[in-house]
C-alpha positions in Angstrom: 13.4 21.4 33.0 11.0 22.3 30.5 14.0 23.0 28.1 14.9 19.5 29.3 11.5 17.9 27.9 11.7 19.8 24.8 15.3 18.4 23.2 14.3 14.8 24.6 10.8 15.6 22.6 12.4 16.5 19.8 15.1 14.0 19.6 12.6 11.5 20.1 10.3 12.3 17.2 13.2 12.5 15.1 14.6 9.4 16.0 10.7 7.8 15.1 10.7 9.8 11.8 13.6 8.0 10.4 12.5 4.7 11.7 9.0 5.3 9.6 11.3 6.5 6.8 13.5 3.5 6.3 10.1 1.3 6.8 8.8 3.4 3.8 11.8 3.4 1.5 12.6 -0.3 2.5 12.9 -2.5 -0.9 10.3 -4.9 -2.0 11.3 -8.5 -2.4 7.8 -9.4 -4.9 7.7 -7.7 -8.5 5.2 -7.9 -11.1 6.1 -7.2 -14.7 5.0 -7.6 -18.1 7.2 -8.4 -21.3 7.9 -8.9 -24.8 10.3 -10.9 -26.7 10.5 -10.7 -30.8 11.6 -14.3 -31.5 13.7 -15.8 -34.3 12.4 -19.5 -34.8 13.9 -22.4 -36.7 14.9 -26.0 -35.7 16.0 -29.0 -36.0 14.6 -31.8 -38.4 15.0 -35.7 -37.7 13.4 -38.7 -39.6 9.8 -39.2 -39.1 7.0 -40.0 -40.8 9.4 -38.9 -43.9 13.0 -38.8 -44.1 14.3 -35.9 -43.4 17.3 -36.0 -45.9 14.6 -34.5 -48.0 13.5 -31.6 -46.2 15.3 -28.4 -45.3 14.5 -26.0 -42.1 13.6 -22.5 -42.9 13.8 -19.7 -40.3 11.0 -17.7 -39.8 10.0 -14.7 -37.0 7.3 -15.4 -34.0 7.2 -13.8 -30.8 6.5 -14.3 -27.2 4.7 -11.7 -24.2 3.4 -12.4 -20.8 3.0 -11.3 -17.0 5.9 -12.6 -14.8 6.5 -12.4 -11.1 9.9 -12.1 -9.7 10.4 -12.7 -5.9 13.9 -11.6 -4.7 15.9 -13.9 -2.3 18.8 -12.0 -2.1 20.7 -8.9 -3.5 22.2 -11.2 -6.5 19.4 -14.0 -7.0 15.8 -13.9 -7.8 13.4 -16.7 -8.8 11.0 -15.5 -11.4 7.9 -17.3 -12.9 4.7 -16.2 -14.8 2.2 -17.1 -17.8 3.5 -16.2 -21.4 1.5 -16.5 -24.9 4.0 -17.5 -27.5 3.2 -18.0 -31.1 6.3 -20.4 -33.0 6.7 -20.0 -36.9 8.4 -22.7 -38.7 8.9 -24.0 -42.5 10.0 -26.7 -43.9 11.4 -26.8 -47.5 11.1 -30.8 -49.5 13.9 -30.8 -51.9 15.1 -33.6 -53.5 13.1 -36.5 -55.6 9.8 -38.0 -55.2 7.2 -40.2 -56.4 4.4 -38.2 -58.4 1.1 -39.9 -59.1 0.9 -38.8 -62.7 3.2 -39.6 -65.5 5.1 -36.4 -66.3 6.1 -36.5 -70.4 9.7 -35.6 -69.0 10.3 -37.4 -66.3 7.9 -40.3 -65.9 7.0 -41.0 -62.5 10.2 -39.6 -60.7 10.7 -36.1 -60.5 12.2 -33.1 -58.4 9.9 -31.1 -56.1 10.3 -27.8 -54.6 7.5 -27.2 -52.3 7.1 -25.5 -48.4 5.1 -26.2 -45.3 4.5 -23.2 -42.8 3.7 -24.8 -39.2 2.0 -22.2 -36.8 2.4 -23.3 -32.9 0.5 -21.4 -30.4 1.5 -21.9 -26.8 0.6 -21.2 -23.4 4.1 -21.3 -21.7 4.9 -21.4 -17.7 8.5 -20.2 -17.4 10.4 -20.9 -14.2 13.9 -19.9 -13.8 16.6 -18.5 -11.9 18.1 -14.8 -12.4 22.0 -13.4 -11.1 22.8 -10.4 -11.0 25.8 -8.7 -10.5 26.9 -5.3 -10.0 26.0 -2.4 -7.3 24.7 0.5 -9.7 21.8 1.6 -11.1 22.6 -1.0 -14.5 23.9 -4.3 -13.5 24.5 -7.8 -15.3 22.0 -10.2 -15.6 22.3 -13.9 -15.7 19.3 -16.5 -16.4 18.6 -20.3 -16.6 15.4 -21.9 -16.1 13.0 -24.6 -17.7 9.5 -23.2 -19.8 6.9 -25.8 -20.0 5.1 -25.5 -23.5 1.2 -26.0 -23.3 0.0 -26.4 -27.2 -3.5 -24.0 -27.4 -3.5 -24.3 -31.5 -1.3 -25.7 -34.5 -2.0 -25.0 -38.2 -0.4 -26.2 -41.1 -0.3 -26.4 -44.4 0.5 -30.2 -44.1 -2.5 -31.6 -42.7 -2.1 -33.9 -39.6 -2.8 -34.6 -36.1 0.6 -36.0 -34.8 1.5 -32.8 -32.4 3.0 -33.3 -28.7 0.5 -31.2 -26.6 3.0 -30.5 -23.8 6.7 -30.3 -24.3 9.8 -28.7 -22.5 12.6 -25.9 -23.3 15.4 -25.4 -21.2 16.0 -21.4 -21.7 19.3 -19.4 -21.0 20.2 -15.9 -21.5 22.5 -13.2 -19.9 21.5 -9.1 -20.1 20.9 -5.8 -18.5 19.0 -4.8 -15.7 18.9 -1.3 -15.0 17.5 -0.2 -11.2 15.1 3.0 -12.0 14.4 2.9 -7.8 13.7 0.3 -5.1 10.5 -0.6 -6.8 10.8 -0.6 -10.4 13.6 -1.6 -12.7 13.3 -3.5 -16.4 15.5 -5.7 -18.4 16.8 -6.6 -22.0 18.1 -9.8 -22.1 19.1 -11.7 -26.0 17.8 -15.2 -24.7 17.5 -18.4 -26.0 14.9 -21.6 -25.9 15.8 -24.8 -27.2 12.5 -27.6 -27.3 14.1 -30.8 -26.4 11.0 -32.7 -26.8 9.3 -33.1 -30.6 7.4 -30.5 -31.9 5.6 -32.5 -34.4 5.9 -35.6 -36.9 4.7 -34.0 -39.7 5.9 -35.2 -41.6 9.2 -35.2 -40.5 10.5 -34.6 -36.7 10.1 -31.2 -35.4 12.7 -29.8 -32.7 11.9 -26.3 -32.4 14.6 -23.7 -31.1 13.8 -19.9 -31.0 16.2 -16.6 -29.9 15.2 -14.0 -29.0 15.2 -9.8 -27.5 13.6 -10.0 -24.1 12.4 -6.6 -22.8 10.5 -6.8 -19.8 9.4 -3.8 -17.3 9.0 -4.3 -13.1 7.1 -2.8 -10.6 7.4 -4.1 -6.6 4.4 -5.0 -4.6 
């Protein structure tokens, strides 16, 4: 009998040990994580305040970091959403003829002009967006669409004016690897891309703003 009580006590603590086991080691479904994205910035120009037949986009670099949370609905689709600071470089080159107010000995009044404005956008931006992943191992595919809402903090320019859209809206894409360190932490490089479908600016001429970028972003579950 008492050898009777012993198995039973011992199957029984097993059996309770690898219940509290599989509570311990079950996954988390919330994650926190922190990135950084080195961002290649140009955009589209359309008639504004000048036309812009006379003005020529020039790429420059910016860059975009942030905290995100990620909450996990299923194996293969997360919704992820957080607050980023991103600072948006962009140049525009005049080209063409203008106008000058002085008389060159040359060219009189009309003459060619080769001259740039650098625009500096700061923004607070409130990503939300939908991730799909694929795969079973430890690296997996990654998917991603979403919308980021662009808050404007600060603009500077070497073109004076006060004609910038304080809130505008970027549908954002990209497709990468996420690689599964454990349950509870994984990170992410994902080439993505944001393209500002409302104006940037009117100065002077109509600013869409696209940047791409090298999202690398580290996560840690709650």
């Amino acid at each position: 009998m008492k050898k009777l009580f012993a198995f039973v006590f011992i199957i029984t603590s097993v059996l309770v040990y690898a219940q509290d086991s599989t509570k311990i080691k079950k996954p988390s479904r919330l994650f926190i994580g922190v990135n950084f994205s080195p961002d290649f910035c140009s955009g589209r120009l359309k008639d504004g305040a000048l036309s812009a037949n006379y003005f020529k986009g020039v790429p420059k670099f910016g860059y975009t970091s942030g905290i995100n949370v990620c909450y996990v609905l299923t194996k293969h689709i997360n919704i992820e959403t957080g607050i980023q600071y991103s600072k948006k470089d962009f140049e525009t080159k005049i080209t063409g003829l203008t106008f000058g107010d002085t008389i060159d000995r040359r060219r009189g009044f009309v003459y060619h002009v080769n001259e740039n404005d650098l625009y500096t956008y700061h923004y607070l931006d409130i990503p939300l967006k939908a991730n799909f992943v694929f795969g079973k191992n430890k690296m997996r595919f990654i998917a991603s669409i979403g919308l980021t809402t662009n808050i404007l903090i600060k603009a500077t320019s070497s073109f004076i004016s006060d004609n910038y859209t304080r809130i505008n809206f970027s549908p954002i894409v990209s497709c990468g690897i996420d690689y599964k360190i454990n349950d509870r932490i994984f990170f992410r490089i994902e080439p993505t891309f944001r393209y500002g479908v409302s104006k940037f600016s009117d100065t002077p001429v109509t600013q869409y703003i696209w940047n791409a970028g090298l999202n690398i972003s580290y996560y840690f579950g709650l």
